[in-house]
C-alpha positions as CSV (number, residue, x, y, z in Angstrom):
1,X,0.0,0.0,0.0
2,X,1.5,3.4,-1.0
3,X,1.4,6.1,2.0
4,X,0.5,9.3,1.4
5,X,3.3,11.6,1.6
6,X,2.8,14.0,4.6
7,X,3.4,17.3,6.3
8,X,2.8,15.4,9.4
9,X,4.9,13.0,11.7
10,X,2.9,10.3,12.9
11,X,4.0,9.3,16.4
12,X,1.7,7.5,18.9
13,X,2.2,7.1,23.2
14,X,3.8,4.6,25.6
15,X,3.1,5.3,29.2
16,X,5.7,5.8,31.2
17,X,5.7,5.3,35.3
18,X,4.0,8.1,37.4
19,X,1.2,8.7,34.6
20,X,3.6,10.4,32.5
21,X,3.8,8.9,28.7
22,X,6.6,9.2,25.9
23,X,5.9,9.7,22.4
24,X,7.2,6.2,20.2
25,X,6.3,5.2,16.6
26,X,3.2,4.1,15.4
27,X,3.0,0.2,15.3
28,X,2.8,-1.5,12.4
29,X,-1.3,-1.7,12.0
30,X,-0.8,2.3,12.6
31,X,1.6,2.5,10.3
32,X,-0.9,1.0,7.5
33,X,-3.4,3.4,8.6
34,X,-1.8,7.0,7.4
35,X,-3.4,7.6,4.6
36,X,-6.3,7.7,6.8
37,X,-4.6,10.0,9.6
38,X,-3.4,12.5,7.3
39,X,-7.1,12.7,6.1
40,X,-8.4,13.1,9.3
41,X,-6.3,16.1,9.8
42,X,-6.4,17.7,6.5
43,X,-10.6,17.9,6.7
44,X,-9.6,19.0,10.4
45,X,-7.9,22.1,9.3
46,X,-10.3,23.4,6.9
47,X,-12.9,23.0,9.1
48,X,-14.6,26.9,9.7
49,X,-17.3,25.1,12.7
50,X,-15.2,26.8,15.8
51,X,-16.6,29.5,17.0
52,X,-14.9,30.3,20.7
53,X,-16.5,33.3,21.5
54,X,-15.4,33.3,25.1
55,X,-12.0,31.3,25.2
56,X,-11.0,32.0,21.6
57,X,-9.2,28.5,21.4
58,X,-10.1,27.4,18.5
59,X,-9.8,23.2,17.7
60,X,-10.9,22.3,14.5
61,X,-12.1,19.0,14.1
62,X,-13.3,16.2,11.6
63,X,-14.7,12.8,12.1
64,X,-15.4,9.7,10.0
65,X,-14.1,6.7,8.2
66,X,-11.6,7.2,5.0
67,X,-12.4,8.0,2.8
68,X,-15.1,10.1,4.0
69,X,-14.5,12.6,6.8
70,X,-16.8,15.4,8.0
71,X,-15.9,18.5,9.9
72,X,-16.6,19.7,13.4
73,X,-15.5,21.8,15.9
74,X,-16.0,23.6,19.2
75,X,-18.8,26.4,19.5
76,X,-19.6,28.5,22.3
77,X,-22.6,30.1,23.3
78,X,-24.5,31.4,26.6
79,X,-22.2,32.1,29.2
80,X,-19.0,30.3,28.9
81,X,-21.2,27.3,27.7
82,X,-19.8,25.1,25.2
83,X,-20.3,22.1,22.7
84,X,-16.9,20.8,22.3
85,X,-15.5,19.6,18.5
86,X,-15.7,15.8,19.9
87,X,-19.5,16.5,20.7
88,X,-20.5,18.2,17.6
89,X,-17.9,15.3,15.6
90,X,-20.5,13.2,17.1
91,X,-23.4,14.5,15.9
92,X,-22.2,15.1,12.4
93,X,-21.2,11.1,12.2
94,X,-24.1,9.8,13.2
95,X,-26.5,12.8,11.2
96,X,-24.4,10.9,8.2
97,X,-24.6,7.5,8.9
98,X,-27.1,6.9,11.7
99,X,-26.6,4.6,14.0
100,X,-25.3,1.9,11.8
101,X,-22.0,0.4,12.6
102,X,-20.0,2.2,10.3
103,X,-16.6,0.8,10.8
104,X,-13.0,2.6,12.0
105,X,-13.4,5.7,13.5
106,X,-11.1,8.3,13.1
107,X,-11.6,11.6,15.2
108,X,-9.0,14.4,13.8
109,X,-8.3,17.8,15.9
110,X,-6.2,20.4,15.1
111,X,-5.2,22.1,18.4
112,X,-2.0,23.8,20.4
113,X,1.5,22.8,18.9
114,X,3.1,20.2,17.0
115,X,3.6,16.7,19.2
116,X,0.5,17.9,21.9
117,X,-1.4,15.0,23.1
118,X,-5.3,15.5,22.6
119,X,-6.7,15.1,26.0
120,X,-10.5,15.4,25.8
121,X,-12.5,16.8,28.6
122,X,-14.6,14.5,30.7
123,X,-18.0,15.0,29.6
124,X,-16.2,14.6,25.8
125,X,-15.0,11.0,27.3
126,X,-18.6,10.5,28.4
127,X,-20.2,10.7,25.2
128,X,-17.3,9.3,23.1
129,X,-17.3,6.5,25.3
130,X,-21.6,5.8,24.6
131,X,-21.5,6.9,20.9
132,X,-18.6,4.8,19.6
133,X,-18.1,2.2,23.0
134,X,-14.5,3.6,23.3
135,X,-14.0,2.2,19.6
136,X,-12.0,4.9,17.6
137,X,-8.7,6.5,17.9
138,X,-8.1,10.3,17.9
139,X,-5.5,12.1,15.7
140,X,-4.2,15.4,16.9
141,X,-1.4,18.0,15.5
142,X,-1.3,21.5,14.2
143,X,-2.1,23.0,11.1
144,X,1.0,23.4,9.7
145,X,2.8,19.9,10.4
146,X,4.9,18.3,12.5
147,X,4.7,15.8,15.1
148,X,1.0,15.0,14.5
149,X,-0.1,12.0,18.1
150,X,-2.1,9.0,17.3
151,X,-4.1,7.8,20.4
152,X,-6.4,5.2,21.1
153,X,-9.6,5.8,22.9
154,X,-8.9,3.3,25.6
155,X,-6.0,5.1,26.8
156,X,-8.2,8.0,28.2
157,X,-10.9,5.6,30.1
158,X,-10.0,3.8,33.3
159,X,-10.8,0.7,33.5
160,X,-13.2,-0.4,36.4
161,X,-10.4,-3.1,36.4
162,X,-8.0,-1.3,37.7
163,X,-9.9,-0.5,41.1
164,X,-8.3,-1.7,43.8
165,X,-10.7,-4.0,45.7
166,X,-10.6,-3.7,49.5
167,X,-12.8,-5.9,52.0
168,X,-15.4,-3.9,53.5
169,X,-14.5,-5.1,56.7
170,X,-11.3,-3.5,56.3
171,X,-12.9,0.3,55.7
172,X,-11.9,2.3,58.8
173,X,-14.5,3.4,61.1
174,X,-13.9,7.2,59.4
175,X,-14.7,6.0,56.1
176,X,-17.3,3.4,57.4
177,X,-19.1,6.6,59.1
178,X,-19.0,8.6,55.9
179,X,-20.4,6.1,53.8
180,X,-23.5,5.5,56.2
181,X,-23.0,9.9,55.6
182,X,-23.1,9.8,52.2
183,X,-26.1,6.8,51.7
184,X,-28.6,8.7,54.1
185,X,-27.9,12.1,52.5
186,X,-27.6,11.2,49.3
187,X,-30.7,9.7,49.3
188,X,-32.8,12.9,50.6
189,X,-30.4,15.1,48.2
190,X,-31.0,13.7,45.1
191,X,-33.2,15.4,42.4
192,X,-34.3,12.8,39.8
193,X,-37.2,12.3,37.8
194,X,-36.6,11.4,34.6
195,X,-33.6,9.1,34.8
196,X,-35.1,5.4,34.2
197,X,-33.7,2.7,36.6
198,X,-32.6,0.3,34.3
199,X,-30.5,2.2,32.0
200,X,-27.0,2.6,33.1
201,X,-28.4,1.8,36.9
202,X,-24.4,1.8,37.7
203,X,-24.1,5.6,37.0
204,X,-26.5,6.1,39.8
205,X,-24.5,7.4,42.9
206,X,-24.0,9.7,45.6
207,X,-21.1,11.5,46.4
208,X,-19.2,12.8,49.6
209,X,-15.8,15.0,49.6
210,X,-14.0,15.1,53.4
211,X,-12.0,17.9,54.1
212,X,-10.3,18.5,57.2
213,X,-13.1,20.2,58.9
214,X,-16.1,19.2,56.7
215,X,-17.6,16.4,54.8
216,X,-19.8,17.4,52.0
217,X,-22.3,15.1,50.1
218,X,-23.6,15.5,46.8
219,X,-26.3,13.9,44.9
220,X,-27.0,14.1,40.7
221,X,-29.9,16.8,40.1
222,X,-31.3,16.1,36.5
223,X,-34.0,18.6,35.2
224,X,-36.4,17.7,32.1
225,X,-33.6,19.4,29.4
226,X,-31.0,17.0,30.0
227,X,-28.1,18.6,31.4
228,X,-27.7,17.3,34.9
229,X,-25.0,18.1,37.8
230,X,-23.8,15.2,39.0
231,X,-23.1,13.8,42.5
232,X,-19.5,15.2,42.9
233,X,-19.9,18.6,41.4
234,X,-22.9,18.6,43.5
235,X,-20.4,18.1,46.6
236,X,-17.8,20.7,45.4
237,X,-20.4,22.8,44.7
238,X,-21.0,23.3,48.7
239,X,-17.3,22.6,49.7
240,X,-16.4,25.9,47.4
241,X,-19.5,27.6,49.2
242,X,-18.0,27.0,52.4
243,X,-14.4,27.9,50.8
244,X,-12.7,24.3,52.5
245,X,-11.0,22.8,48.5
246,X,-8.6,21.0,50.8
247,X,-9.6,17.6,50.1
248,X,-8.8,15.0,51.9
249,X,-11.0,11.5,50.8
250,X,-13.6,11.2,48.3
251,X,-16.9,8.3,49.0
252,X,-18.7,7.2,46.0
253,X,-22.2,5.4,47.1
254,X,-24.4,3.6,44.9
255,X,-27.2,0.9,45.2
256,X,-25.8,-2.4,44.4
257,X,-27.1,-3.6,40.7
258,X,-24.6,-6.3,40.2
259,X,-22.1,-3.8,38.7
260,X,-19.5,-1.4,39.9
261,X,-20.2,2.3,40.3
262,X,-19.1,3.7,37.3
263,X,-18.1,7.7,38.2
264,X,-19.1,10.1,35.3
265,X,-15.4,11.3,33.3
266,X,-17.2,14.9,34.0
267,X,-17.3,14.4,37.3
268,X,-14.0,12.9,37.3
269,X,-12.6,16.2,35.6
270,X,-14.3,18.7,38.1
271,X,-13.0,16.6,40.9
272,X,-9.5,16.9,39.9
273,X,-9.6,20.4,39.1
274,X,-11.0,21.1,42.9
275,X,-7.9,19.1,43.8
276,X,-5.8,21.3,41.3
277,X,-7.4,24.5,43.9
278,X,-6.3,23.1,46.7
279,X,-2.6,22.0,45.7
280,X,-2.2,25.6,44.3
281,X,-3.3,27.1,47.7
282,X,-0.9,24.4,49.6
283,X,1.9,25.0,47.0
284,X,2.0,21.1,46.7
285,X,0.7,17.9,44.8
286,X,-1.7,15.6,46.8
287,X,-3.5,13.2,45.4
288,X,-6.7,11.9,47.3
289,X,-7.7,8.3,47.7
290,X,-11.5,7.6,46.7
291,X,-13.4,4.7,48.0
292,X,-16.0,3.5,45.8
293,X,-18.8,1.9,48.1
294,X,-22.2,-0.7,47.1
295,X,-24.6,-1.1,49.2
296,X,-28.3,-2.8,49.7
297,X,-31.6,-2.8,49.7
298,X,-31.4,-2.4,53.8
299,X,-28.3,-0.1,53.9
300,X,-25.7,-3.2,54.3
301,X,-22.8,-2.6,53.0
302,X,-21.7,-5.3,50.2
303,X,-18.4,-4.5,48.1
304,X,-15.5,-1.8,48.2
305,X,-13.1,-0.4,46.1
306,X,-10.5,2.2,46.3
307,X,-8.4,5.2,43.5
308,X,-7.9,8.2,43.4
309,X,-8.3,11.5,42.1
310,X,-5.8,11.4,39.3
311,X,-5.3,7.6,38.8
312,X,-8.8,7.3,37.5
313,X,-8.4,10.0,34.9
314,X,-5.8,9.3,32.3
315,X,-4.3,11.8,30.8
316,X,-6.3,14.2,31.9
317,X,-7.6,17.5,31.0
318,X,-7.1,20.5,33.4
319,X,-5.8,23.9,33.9
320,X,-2.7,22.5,34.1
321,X,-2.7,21.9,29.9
322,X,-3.1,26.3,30.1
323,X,1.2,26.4,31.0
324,X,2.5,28.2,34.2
325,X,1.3,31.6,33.4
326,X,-2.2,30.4,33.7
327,X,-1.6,28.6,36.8
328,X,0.4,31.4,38.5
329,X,-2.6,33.5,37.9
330,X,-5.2,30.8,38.8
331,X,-3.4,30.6,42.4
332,X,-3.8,34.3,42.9
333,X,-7.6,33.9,42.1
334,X,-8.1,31.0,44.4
335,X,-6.2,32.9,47.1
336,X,-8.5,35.6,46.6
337,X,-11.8,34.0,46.8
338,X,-13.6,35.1,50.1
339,X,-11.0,37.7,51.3
């Protein structure tokens, strides 16, 4: 098969220990893929569907299977509301080809420099994960060339796997009390009529941040549109009322259904980001455990798991992809908020 000759450098990732990853060369079913890569990101950089009124970051984005690839991009609207170019790459596949399984998908984004490592948001994860079952791989690089980074979709979801399981029996009476915490409070917290029981049941869970001084639960509040806060943003959403970020342990709750607890990525991605505020305050990395909890009909709990904050999202998205600068200026923020 001749390759298409190329501005771009394919390279793909290999982690690396301590969540870092290095950028190797593509294997050899890559390799035959190219042609398809390079199309990807050519329909990527002609695409004029950005429109980042608020951020002005522009990623330009296609979608599809080669030959045929269809543009997308991120648009912003409201107040600092956004449909990212994954989401609308989604819409414009399946507005193409329905719901038909169409074959190897290929997500293009043009974005930040040559050799950057796409690292989709968590709600982007979310629906990537639903619409294609984590089945395509995403090519990012710049406009103009370069080091252009292959990446499969598995690499940014975390496997339910790769929980640690713990016996309950071994939960220490702290974590014990807070689960009981977050099961009775959850309960009265939660705001849910429209989500049906038996679709995604697993998804269905309270949440409760500790903090030295506090512990704050959070339950999902869906209204009739469709846009719903979940459990944990629910939680930050009080622990940032009551200015306390420093987070300590994180208790994830849900009815047992024969099935982990499967945390939302966009809850995932707000939780490490309140973690982000706190290590800026501090002036130093932590990384909080979180114990996934199931429980019964009559409150008894039945299987435990434990993570944390940043090993159960993979290369992750965060203010930390903004460079110093941006994190120099989001400490003085934080340190400002309720002086």
């Amino acid at each position: 098969m001749a390759l298409q000759k190329s501005k771009w450098e394919f390279k793909t990732i290999k982690r690396a220990p301590k969540g870092k990853v290095e950028l190797v060369g593509l294997s050899p079913l890559q390799e035959e893929k190219i042609d398809r890569y390079v199309s990807a990101l050519e329909v990527a950089a002609a695409s004029n569907v950005a429109n980042p009124i608020f951020s002005n970051y522009h990623v330009k984005a296609s979608v599809g299977i080669d030959p045929n690839f269809l543009r997308g991009g991120n648009i912003e609207y409201g107040l600092c509301q956004a449909l990212h170019g994954e989401e609308s790459s989604v819409a414009a596949l399946r507005s193409q080809f329905g719901r038909t399984d169409v074959g190897e998908i290929v997500l293009g984004l043009i974005a930040g420099q040559p050799g950057n490592i796409a690292t989709p948001c968590g709600n982007c994860r979310d629906i990537l994960l639903d619409a294609f079952s984590g089945k395509l791989e995403i090519v990012s690089g710049a406009a103009d060339g370069g080091v252009a980074v292959v990446v499969n979709m598995s690499e940014y979801l975390f496997s339910e796997s790769e929980l640690h399981e713990i016996n309950v029996g071994e939960l220490s009476k702290d974590i014990r009390g807070r689960v009981r915490k977050a099961i009775i409070s959850g309960t009265r917290l939660v705001n849910d009529a429209y989500s049906p029981k038996n679709v995604h049941p697993e998804r269905r869970y309270h949440a409760l941040i500790a903090t030295q001084r506090h512990d704050f639960v959070g339950a999902r509040d869906i209204m009739c549109e469709y846009h719903p806060i979940y459990a944990i943003r629910d939680a930050i959403r009080q622990a940032r009322r009551a200015n306390d970020p420093y987070v300590r342990a994180v208790v994830i709750v849900g009815e047992d259904c024969g099935k982990i607890p499967h945390i939302m990525y966009k809850d995932r991605q707000h939780l490490l980001e309140f973690n982000l505020q706190a290590e800026l305050l501090i002036r130093e990395e932590q990384d909080p455990p979180i114990y996934v909890v199931t429980y019964g009909r009559n409150g008894e709990l039945v299987n435990a798991w434990k993570t944390s904050v940043k090993e159960c999202l993979p290369l992750p998205f965060s203010p930390s992809n903004f460079g110093p600068e941006f994190l120099e200026y989001l400490a003085k923020y934080y340190r400002g908020i309720g002086q």
